[in-house]
C-alpha positions as CSV (number, residue, x, y, z in Angstrom):
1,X,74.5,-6.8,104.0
2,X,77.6,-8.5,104.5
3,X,80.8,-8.8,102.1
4,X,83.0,-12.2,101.2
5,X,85.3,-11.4,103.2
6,X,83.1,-10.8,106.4
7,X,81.3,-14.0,105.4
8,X,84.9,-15.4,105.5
9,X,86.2,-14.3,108.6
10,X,82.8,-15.8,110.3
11,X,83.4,-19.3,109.4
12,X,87.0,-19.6,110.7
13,X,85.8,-18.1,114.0
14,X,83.6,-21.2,114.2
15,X,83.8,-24.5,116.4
16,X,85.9,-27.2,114.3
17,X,83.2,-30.1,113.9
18,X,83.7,-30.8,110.3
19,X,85.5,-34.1,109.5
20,X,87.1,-34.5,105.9
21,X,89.5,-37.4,104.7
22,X,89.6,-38.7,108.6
23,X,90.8,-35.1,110.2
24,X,88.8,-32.4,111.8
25,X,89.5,-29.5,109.8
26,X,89.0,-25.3,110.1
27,X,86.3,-24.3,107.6
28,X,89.1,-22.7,105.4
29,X,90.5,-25.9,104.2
30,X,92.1,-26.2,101.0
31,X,89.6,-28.8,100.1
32,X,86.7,-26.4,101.2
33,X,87.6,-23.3,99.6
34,X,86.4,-24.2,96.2
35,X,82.6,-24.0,97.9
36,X,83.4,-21.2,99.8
37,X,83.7,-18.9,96.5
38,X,80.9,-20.6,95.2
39,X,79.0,-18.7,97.7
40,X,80.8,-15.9,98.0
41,X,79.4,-14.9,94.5
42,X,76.6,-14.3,96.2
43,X,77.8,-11.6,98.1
44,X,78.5,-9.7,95.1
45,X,75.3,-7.6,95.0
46,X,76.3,-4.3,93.5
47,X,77.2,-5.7,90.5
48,X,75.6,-3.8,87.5
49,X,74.6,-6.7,86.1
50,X,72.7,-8.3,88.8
51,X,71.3,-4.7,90.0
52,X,67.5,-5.2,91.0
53,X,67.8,-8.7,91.0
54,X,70.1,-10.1,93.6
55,X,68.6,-7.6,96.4
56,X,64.9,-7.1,97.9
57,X,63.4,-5.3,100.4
58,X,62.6,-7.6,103.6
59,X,58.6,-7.3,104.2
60,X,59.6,-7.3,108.2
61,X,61.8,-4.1,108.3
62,X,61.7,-2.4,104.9
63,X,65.7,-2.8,104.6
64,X,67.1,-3.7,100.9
65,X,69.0,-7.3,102.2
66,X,70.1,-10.0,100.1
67,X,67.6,-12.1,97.9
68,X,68.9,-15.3,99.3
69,X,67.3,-14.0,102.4
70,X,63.9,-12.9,101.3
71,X,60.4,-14.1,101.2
72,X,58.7,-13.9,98.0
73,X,55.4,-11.8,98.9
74,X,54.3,-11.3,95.1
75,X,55.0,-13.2,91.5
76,X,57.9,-10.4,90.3
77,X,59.9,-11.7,94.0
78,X,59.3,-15.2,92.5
79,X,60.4,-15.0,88.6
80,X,63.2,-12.5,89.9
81,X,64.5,-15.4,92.3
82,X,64.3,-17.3,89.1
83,X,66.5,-14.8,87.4
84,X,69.0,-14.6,89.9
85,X,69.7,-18.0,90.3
86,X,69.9,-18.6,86.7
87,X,72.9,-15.5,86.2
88,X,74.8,-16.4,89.2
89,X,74.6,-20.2,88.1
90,X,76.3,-19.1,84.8
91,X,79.3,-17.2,86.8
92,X,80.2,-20.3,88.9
93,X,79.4,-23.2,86.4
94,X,77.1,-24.7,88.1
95,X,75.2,-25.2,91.6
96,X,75.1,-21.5,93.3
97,X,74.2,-23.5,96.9
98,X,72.2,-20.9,98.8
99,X,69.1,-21.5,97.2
100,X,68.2,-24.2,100.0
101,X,68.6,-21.9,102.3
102,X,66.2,-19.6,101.0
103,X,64.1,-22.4,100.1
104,X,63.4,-23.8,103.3
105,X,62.6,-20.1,104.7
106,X,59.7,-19.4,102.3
107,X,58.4,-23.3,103.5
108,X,58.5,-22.1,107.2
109,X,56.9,-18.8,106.3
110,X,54.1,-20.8,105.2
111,X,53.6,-23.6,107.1
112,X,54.3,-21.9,110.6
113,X,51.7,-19.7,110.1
114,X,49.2,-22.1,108.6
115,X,50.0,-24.3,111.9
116,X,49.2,-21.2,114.2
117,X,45.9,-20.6,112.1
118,X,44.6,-24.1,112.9
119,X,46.2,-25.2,116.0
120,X,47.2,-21.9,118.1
121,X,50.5,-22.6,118.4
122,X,53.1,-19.7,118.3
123,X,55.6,-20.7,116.0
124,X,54.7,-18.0,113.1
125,X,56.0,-14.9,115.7
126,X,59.0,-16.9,116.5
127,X,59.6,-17.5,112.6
128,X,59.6,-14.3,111.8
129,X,61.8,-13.0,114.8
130,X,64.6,-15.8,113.8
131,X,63.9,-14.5,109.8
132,X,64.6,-10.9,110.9
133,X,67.9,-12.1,112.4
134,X,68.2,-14.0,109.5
135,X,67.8,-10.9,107.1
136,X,69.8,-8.2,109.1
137,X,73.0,-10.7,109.3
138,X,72.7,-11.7,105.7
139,X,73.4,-15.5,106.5
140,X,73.5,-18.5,104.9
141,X,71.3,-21.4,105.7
142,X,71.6,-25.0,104.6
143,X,68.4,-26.8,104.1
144,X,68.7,-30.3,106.3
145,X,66.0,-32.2,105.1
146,X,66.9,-36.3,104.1
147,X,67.1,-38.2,106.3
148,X,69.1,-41.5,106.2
149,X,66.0,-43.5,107.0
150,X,67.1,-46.9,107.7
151,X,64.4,-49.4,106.2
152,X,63.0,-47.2,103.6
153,X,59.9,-50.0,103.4
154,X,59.1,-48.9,107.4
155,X,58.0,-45.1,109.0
156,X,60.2,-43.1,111.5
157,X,58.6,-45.1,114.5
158,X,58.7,-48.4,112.9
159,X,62.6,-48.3,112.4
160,X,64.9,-50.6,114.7
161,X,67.1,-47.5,115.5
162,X,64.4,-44.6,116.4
163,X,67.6,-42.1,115.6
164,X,67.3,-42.8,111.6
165,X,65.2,-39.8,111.4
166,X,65.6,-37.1,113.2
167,X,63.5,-36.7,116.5
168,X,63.2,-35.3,119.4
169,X,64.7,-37.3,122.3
170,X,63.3,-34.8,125.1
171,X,61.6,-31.6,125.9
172,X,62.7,-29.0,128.8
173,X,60.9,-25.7,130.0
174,X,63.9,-23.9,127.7
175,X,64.1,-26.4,125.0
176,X,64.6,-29.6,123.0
177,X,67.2,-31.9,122.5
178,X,67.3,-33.5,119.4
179,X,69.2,-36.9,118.2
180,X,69.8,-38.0,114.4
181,X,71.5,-37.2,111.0
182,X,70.4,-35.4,107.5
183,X,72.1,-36.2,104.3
184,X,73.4,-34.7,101.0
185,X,73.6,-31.6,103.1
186,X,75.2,-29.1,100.3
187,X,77.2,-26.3,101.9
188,X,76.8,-27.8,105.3
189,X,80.8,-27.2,106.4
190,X,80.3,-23.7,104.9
191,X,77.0,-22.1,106.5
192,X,76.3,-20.1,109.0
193,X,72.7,-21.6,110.0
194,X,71.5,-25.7,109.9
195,X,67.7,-25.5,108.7
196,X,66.1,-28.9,109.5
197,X,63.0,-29.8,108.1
198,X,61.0,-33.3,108.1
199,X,61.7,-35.2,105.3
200,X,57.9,-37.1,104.6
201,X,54.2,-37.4,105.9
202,X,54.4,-38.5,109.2
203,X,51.3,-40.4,110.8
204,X,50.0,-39.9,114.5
205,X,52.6,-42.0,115.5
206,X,55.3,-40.1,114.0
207,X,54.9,-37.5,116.5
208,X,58.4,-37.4,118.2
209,X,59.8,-37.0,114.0
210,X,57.8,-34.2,113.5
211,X,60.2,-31.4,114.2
212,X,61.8,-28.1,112.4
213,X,64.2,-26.2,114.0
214,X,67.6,-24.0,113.2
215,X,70.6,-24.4,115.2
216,X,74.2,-22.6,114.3
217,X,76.1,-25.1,112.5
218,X,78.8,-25.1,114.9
219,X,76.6,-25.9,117.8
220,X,77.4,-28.3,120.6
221,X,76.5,-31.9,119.5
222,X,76.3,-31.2,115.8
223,X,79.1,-32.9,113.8
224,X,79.7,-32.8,110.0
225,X,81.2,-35.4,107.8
226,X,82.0,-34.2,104.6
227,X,83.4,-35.0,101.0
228,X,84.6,-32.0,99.1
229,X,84.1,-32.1,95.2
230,X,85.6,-29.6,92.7
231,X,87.3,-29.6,89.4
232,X,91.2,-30.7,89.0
233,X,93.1,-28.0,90.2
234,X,94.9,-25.9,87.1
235,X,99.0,-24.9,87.8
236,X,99.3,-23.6,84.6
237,X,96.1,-22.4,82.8
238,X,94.1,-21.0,85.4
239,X,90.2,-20.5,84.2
240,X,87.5,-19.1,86.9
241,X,85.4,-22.8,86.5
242,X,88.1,-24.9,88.2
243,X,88.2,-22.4,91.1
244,X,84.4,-23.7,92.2
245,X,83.7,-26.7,93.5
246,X,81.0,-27.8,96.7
247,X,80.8,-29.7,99.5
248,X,78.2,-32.2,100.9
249,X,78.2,-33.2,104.5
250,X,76.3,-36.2,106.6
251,X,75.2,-34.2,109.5
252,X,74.8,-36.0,112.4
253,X,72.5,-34.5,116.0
254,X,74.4,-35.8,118.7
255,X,72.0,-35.1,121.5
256,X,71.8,-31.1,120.5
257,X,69.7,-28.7,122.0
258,X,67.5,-26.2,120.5
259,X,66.2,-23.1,122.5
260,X,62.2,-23.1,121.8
261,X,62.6,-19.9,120.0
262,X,64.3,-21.7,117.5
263,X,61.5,-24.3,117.2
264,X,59.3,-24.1,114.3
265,X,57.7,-27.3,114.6
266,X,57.4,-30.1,117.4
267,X,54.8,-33.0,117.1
268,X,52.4,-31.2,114.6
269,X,51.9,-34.4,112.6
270,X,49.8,-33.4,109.7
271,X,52.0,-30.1,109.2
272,X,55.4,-32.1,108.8
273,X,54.6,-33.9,105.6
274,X,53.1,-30.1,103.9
275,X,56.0,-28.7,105.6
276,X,58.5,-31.3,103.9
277,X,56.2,-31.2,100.4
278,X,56.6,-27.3,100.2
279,X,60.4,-27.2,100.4
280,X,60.4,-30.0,97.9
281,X,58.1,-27.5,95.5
282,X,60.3,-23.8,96.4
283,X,63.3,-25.7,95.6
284,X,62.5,-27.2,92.7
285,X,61.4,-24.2,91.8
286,X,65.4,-22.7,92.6
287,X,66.2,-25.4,90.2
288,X,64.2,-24.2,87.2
289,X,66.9,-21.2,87.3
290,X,70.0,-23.5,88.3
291,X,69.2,-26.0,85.4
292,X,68.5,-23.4,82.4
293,X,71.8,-22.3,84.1
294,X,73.8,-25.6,83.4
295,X,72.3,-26.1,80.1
296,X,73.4,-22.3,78.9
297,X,76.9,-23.5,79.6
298,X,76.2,-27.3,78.2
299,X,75.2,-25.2,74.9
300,X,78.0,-23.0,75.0
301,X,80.6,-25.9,75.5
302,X,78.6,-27.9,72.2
303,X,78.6,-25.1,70.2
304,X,82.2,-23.6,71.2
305,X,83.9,-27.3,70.4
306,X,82.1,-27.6,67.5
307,X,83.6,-24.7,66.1
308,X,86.7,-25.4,67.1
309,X,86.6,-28.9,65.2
310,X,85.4,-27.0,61.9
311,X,82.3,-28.7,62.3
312,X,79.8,-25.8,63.1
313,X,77.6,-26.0,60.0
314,X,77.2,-29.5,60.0
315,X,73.0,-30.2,60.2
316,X,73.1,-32.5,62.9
317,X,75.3,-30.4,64.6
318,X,72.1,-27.2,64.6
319,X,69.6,-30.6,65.8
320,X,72.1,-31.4,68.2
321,X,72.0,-27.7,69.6
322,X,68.7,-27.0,69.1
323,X,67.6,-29.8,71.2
324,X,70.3,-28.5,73.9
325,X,68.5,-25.1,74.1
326,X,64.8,-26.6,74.0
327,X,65.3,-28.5,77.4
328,X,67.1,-25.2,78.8
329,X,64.5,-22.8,78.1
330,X,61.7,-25.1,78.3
331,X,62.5,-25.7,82.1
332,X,63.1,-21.7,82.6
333,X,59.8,-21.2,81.1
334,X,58.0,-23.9,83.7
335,X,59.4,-21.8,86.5
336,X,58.2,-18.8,84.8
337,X,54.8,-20.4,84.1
338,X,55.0,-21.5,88.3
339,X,55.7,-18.2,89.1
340,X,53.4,-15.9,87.3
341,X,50.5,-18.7,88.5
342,X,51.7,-18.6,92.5
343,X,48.9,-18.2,94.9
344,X,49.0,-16.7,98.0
345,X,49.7,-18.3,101.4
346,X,47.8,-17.2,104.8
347,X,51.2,-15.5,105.8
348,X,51.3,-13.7,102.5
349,X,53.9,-15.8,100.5
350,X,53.3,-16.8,97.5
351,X,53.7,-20.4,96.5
352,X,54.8,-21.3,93.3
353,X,52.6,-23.0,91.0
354,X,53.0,-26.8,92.0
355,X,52.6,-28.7,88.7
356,X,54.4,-26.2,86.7
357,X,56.9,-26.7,89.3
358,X,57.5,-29.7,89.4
359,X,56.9,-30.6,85.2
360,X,60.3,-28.3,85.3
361,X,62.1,-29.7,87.5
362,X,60.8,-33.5,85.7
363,X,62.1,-32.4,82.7
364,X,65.8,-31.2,83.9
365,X,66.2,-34.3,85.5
366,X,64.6,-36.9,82.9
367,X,66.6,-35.2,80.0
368,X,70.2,-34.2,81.9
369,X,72.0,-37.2,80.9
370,X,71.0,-37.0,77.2
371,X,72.4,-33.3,77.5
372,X,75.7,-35.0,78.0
373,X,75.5,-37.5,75.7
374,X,75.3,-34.9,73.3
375,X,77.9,-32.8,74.5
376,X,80.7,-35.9,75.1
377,X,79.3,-37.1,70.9
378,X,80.6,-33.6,69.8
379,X,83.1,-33.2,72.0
380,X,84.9,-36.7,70.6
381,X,87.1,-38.9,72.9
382,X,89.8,-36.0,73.8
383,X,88.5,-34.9,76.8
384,X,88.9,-38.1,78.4
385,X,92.6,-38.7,77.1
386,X,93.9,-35.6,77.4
387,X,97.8,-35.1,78.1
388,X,98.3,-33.9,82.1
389,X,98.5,-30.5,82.4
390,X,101.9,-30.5,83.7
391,X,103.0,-31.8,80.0
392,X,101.9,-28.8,78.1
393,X,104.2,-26.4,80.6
394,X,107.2,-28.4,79.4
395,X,108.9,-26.8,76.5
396,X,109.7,-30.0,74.5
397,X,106.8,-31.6,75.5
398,X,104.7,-28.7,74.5
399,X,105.8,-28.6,70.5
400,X,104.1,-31.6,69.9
401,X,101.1,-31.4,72.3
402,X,100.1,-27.6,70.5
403,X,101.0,-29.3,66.6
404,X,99.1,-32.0,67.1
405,X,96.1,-30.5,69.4
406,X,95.1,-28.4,66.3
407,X,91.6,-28.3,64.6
408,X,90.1,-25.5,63.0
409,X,93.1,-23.2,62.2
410,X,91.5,-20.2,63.0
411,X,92.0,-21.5,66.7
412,X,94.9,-20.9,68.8
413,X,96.3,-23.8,70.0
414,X,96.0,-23.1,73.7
415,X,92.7,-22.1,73.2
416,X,91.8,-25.4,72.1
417,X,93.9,-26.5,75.0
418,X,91.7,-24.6,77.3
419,X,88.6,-25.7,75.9
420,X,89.2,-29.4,75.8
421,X,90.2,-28.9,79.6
422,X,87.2,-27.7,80.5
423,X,85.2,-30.3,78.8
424,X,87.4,-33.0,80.9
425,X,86.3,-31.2,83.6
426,X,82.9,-31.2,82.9
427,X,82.8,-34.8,81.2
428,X,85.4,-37.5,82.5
429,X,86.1,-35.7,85.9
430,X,84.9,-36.8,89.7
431,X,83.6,-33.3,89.8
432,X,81.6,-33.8,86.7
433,X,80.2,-37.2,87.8
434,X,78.9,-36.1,91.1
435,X,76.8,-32.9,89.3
436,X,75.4,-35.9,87.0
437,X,74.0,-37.7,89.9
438,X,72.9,-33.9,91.3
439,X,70.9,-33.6,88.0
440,X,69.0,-36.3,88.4
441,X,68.2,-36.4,92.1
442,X,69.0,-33.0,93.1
443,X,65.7,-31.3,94.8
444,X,64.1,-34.5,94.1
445,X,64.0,-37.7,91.5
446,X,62.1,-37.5,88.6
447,X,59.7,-40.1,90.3
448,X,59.1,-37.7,92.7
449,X,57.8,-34.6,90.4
450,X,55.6,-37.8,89.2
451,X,53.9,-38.2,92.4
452,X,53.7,-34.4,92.7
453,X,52.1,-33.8,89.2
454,X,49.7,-36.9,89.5
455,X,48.8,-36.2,92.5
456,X,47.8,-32.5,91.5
457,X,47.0,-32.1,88.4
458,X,43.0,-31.7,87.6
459,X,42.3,-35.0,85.3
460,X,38.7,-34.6,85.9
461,X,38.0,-31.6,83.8
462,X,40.6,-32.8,80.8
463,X,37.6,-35.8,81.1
464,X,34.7,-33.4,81.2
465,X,36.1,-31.9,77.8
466,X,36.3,-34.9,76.2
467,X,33.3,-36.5,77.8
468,X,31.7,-32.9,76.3
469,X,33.6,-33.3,72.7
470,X,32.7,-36.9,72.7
471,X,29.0,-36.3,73.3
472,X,28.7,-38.2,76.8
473,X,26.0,-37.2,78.8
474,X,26.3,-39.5,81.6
C-alpha cells in the first residue's frame, strides 16, 4: 500500500491538463492542496483507530490493500465500508472523495460479469486484471459518470451535438477513441485513474453511448477544468477543518484513446443503464457513512455553541438536538439495514439492499437543509458577521473583540473565537454553500431514490395484507 507522500509525488509527475482560474496548473497547486489531504487521510491505514477497518484482503491475490480498493464479497466488507467512511468523514469534516472510486469498481465487478454470462463477451477477465493493478498500486479512481447531456427532454442519439454524452467516435484492432465530457467530477485534478461509466438506460439506438472504460487521468486528449472549493484560509488560528477542502472538475474526451483492455463496456445497450443504476445504488450506499458523518459534526457544532451561549438546558435546545441525531443515525442505520440484506452478484459481490439504500440516502438529502437551519437558529447571526481574522491578531483591536465576544464565562474567549469561526465556515462560507448543494444532489436527487424505491419496492404484498386484514377475497 502506498503512503501520502508516494501518492504525492505521483501526481506532480503527471501531464499538466488541469485548468483552474484561466491557467494550466501542476496538481500541487495552492488551490488544490486542500483536496489533496482530504485524500491523503486515506492513506493513513495503520492508525489504531481505523485498524480492521480501513484495510481488506483483495479476493484476487489474498494481499491486505486499502479498502478503497476492495470489492465487497460478503455483508461484514459492506457495513465495514460503511464504517470506514463514516470515521474518516469525521477527521476531514466532510466528503472523504474516494468513495466513487470504489464505488464504480464494485458496479464493474458486477455488471462485467453479468454481461459475459449473457452475451460472451470478455470484459469480466479484463476487469479483474485492471482491478488487480488497481489493488497492488493502491490508486485512486474518480467515478466519471454525468454527463452534460444537452437537451435533457432528448436521448444520447437524439442530441444536436452527438458529443453531449460520451461515445465512442471509432473502434481500431487495439482500441477506441472516445469524444465527450463528465461533470461534477470530485477529485478529478487529484486522481490517479478516470472511471467512466454511462450515465442512464440507453435504447438500441444508444449503442455508440454505451461505453465504460478507465484511462489515466493525465492521458492524451483528456483535459480537466476545475473549481477548487475549501474553507477561508486561517493566518492566525490554525484548526485541521480549514486545511480540507475538494475539487470538482468538467472533464472533457478530446478524441482519447482507450486500449481494449481497458474497455469494460462498448455497445452493450441493455447493460449500460444497470451498469449506471448500480453505481447510483454502491454510492449511495458510501453516502449512508459520509452523511451520519456530517451530521455527527452538525451535532457537535449545535450542541458545542449552545453551551457556549449558556443555553444548553434549554428544552428546545434537547428537540433541536435530538432531531439532529435522529436523521444521522437513521441514515447509518438504512446502510446498515442495506448491507446486512445484500444479495449476491454472479461475480460474487454483494449488492447492497436497493430500497434500504436508497430510503438512506432520500432521507440525507430531503432533511440536510433543515439540519442547517437548525444549526444557523442556535448558532445566532455571529457567524455570518464575524470580525476578519486579521482583526483579532491586532493587539488593540483584540481587547475589545475577546470582551465583547464573551458568552458563557466558563469559555475562553478564543475558544469562542474558534468556535464561531468554524460555524462561519460551515454556515455563511463558499465552502459551506457548495457542500449544501452536495447534500442534496450528491450521489443522486432525492427524486431519484424516489424512482429507485417506487420502482422496487414490493407494493403488491403490503396489498395482499390488507386485502387479507380487510377480508377481500377477490
Amino acid at each position: 500500500m502506498r503512503t501520502a507522500e508516494e501518492y504525492l509525488e505521483k501526481l506532480r509527475s503527471m501531464r499538466r491538463n488541469v485548468h483552474l482560474n484561466g491557467e494550466l496548473v501542476d496538481r500541487d497547486h495552492p488551490e488544490i492542496m486542500p483536496g489533496i489531504r482530504v485524500i491523503s487521510e486515506t492513506f493513513k491505514t495503520d492508525d489504531p483507530a481505523l485498524r480492521g477497518t480501513a484495510t481488506a484482503v483483495s479476493h484476487l491475490t489474498g494481499k491486505t490493500i486499502n479498502r478503497f480498493c476492495h470489492i465487497h464479497r460478503t455483508t461484514d466488507d459492506l457495513l465495514a465500508k460503511q464504517k470506514m467512511t463514516r470515521l474518516f468523514c469525521r477527521r476531514t469534516g466532510g466528503c472523504i472523495q474516494r468513495c466513487m472510486g470504489v464505488d464504480a469498481l464494485n458496479a464493474l465487478s458486477v455488471v462485467t460479469k453479468a454481461c459475459d454470462d449473457a452475451m460472451g463477451t470478455e470484459y469480466h477477465d479484463r476487469f479483474n486484471a485492471y482491478l488487480e493493478w488497481f489493488q497492488e498500486n493502491d490508486l485512486v479512481g474518480n467515478a466519471a459518470q454525468t454527463d452534460v447531456k444537452g437537451d435533457r427532454s432528448k436521448r444520447p442519439h437524439e442530441q444536436v451535438d452527438p458529443d453531449l454524452y460520451v461515445r465512442v467516435v471509432e473502434k481500431k484492432k487495439d482500441g477506441i477513441v472516445v469524444r465527450g465530457a463528465k461533470a461534477h467530477n470530485t477529485i478529478g485534478p487529484y486522481c490517479d485513474e478516470i472511471i467512466v461509466l454511462p450515465t442512464r438506460l440507453m435504447t438500441p439506438e444508444d449503442r455508440d453511448w454505451s461505453v465504460a472504460f478507465a484511462v489515466p487521468a493525465d492521458a492524451e486528449g483528456v483535459h480537466q477544468f476545475v473549481r477548487a472549493t475549501h474553507p477561508r484560509p486561517r493566518r492566525f488560528l490554525k484548526a485541521p477543518a480549514a486545511e480540507f477542502g475538494a475539487c470538482d472538475s468538467l472533464t472533457v474526451f478530446d478524441d482519447v484513446f482507450v486500449p481494449w483492455e481497458r474497455v469494460f463496456l462498448c455497445g452493450e445497450t441493455m447493460y449500460a443503464g444497470q451498469l449506471a443504476a448500480l453505481f447510483a445504488t454502491y454510492h449511495r450506499h458510501s453516502y449512508t457513512g459520509c452523511k451520519a458523518a456530517v451530521s455527527d459534526i452538525i451535532v457537535g457544532a449545535a450542541a458545542l455553541v449552545a453551551e457556549y451561549n449558556g443555553v444548553t438546558k434549554a428544552p428546545h435546545v434537547r428537540d433541536k438536538l435530538a432531531e439532529l441525531v435522529a436523521v444521522g443515525e437513521l441514515v447509518y442505520a438504512a446502510g446498515i439495514a442495506a448491507s446486512v440484506n445484500a444479495q449476491p452478484s454472479s461475480s460474487g459481490t454483494m449488492v447492497p439492499d436497493i430500497v434500504f439504500t436508497n430510503v438512506g440516502r432520500y432521507h440525507a438529502g430531503v432533511n440536510v437543509m433543515h439540519e442547517f437551519e437548525i444549526l444557523i437558529d442556535l448558532a445566532g447571526g455571529l457567524p455570518a458577521t464575524l470580525p476578519p481574522e486579521d482583526e483579532w491578531a491586532d493587539p488593540e483591536s483584540a481587547r475589545f473583540l475577546e470582551k465583547y465576544i464573551m458568552r458563557n464565562p466558563d469559555v475562553s474567549a478564543e475558544n469562542q473565537h474558534r468556535c464561531f469561526r468554524f460555524l462561519s465556515d460551515m454556515l455563511c462560507s463558499s465552502n459551506s454553500g457548495v457542500m449544501q448543494v452536495a447534500g442534496i444532489h450528491g450521489g443522486g436527487s432525492p427524486i431519484m431514490e424516489k424512482i429507485a424505491i417506487t420502482g422496487l419496492y414490493d407494493f403488491e404484498e403490503k396489498k395482499a395484507i390488507v386485502r387479507h386484514l380487510a377480508g377481500i377475497t377477490s
